[in-house]
Every structure is written in C-alpha cells, then in structure tokens.
N, C-alpha and C positions, 0 to 999 in steps of 0.2 A: 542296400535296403536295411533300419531298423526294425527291430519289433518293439513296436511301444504300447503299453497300457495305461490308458488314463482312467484315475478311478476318482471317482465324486458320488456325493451324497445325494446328488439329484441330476436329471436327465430330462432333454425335452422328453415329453409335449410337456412335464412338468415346467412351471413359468419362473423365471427369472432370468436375473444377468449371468450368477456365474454359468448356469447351465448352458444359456447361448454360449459362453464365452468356450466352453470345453465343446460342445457342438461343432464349432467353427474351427477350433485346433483340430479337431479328429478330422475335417471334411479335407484341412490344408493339407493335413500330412500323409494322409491316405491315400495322395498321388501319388509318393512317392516312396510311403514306407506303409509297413502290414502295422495296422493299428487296431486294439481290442479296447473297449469302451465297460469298465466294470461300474456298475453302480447298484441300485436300489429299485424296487417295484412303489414308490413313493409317487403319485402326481402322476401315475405314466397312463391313468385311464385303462383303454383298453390296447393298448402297443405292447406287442404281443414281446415276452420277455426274451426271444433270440431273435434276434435282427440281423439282417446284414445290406450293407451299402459300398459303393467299387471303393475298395480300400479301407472298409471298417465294419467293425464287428461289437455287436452291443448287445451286451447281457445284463438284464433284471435281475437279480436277488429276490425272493420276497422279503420282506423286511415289517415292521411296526417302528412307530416313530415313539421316542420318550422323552417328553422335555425339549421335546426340535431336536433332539438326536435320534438319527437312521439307526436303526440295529437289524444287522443282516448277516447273520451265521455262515451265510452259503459264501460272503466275500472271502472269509479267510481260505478257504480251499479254493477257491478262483485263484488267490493271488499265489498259493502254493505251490500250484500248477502251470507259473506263469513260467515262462524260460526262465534261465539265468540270466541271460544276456539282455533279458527283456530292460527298458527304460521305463520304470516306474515312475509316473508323473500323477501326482496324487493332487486335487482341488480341494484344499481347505477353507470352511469355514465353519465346522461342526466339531464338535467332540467324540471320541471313541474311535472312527475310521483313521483320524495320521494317526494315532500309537499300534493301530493293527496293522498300520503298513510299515513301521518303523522297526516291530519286532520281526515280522515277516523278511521283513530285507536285512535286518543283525543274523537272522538264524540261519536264512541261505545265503549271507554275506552279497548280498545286492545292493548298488547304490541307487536312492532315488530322489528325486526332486519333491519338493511342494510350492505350489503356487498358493503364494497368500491372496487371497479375494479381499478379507475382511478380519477388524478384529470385531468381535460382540462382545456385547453388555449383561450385566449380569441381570436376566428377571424370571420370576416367580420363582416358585420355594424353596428350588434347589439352588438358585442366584447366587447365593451366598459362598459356595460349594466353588461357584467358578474360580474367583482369582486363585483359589489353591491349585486348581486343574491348569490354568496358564501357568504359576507358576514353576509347580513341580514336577509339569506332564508335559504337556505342548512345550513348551521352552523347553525339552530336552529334547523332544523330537524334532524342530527346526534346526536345533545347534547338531543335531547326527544328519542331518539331510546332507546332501553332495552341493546342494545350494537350493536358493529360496528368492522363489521367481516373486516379486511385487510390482505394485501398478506404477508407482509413483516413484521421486526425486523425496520427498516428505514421509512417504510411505515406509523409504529404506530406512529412514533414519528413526522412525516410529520403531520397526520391526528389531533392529541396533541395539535402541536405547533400552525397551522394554524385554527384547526376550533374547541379548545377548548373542545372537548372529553374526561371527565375523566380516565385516566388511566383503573382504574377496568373496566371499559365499550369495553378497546378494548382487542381484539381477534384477536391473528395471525393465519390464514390460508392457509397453502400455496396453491398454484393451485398444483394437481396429476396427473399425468399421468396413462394412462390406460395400463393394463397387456398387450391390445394386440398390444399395439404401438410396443413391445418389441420384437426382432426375440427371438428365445428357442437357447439355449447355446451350442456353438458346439466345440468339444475336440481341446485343443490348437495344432498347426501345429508342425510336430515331428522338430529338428532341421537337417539343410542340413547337408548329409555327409561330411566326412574330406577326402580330395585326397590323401589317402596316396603316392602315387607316387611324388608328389610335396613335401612330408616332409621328404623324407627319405634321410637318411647322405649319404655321399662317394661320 
C-alpha cells in the first residue's frame, strides 16, 4: 500500500473538470492505497474542512483567492508533515501551489508528480506578469517534477515545446469517464414492417 497526497487548488462540491478529475483519482486509489486529499476552503460551501471517505482523507485550508490564485498558508505545513515516502501528486493549473510543492519536495528531498489540466491566458492587470511567471517559475517546476502527467498525444508536445520537459518525463493520461455516466444497453429496435398492400403487382 502507498501513501499519496494529492493536492489541488480546488475540491468538490467546488465545480469543475479538474476538480472531478482528482475527486475520481482519490476515490480509485483509495482501494487500494491510504490517500490524503490537500486543497483549499475555495467553493467548498459548507463541507466541513476534515472529511473522511473508505480510503481518503480531505483537508480544507482556509484560504482567499488573488487573481484566481488560491492562497492557503496552512498548505505548506500540511505538505511538511506529509511522510517522506508519501507520493506527491500535485493538480495544476494555478500559480503559487507547484512552486510550494516544488520547494517542499527540494527541501525534504521528495519526488513528486504534476498533472498538467491546462495551460491559461494571461488576463486582467496582473496578465502581463504571467508569461514571466511560465517562464521563469512554472517551467522550472515541471522540468524538477519526477514527470508530468498530461491529457493529450498534442498536449505533450505543447508541454515539450513550451516549457522544456524532457520527453521520458511525460506521460499521457487521458481523463475517464465513470461506468455510471453510461445508461446499460438495450436490444436494438426490431425494423418497421413492409405494407405489403402497397407492394403488390396488378
């Protein structure tokens, strides 16, 4: 059995893709390995900030959001506290949480992963600010990651071209869909009958 922590900037009941997507990792792995779920008190309503579910463990942060980036104090002592041996599996698609997990893991000498989601666009005031943050922050942190989980065949090559990822380091993963999205298969419809009145000669 591992012990892994996945950490993201957002968590159900909070709404979107990546969130489902790490939701669903945490629920697979937690059959079979002890999984801790670190994230943010962002979007979580009222779900109370320690949770637990058969095989995982999910902690809120309180946090304030700047710019659509989470800022949550309490992550870095979470993640300090985490084993050694723990598998860091970080969801990106924000600024500020991979370089707190990147120096976290240089300083206790821990390997971890990032799953790229997405890249974003630079907008409002501080927009301008980003392509310096991709390129002299984030791209240092992907290229120190152990590897760098993406969705795509297009996506690696995105990830390659722009922020210098060695090859062997990436990993395609696609997103999956869950058996119960899916209705149960029902026997194909007979075809209509032929009027024979209408085909016959004379």
């Amino acid at each position: 059995m591992a012990t892994i922590t996945q950490i993201t900037p957002y968590y159900p009941p909070h709404l979107g893709g990546m969130e489902r997507v790490v939701e669903s990792l945490a629920k697979g792995l937690g059959h079979k390995h002890d999984v801790t779920v670190l994230t943010t008190t962002i979007g979580a309503g009222s779900a109370p900030r320690r949770a637990s579910f058969p095989g995982v463990r999910v902690k809120r942060h309180r946090s304030i959001e700047v710019a659509h980036t989470p800022i949550a104090p309490g992550l870095l002592f979470s993640l300090c506290r985490t084993p050694r041996s723990a598998i860091l599996h970080l969801h990106s698609a924000h600024a500020l949480l991979p370089e707190l997990v990147a120096i976290v893991a240089r300083l206790r000498r821990q390997r971890f992963l990032v799953h790229f989601h997405l890249d974003v666009d630079s907008s409002g005031p501080l927009g301008r600010l980003l392509p310096l943050y991709k390129k002299h922050v984030f791209g240092r942190v992907l290229r120190a990651a152990t590897g760098v989980l993406v969705l795509t065949d297009s996506q690696a090559d995105f990830v390659h071209a722009s922020y210098g990822v060695p090859r062997e380091r990436l990993f395609v993963l696609p997103n999956g869909v869950g058996a119960e999205h899916f209705m149960a298969p029902r026997p194909a419809p007979r075809p209509a009958g032929r009027c024979t009145c209408c085909s016959s000669g004379g």
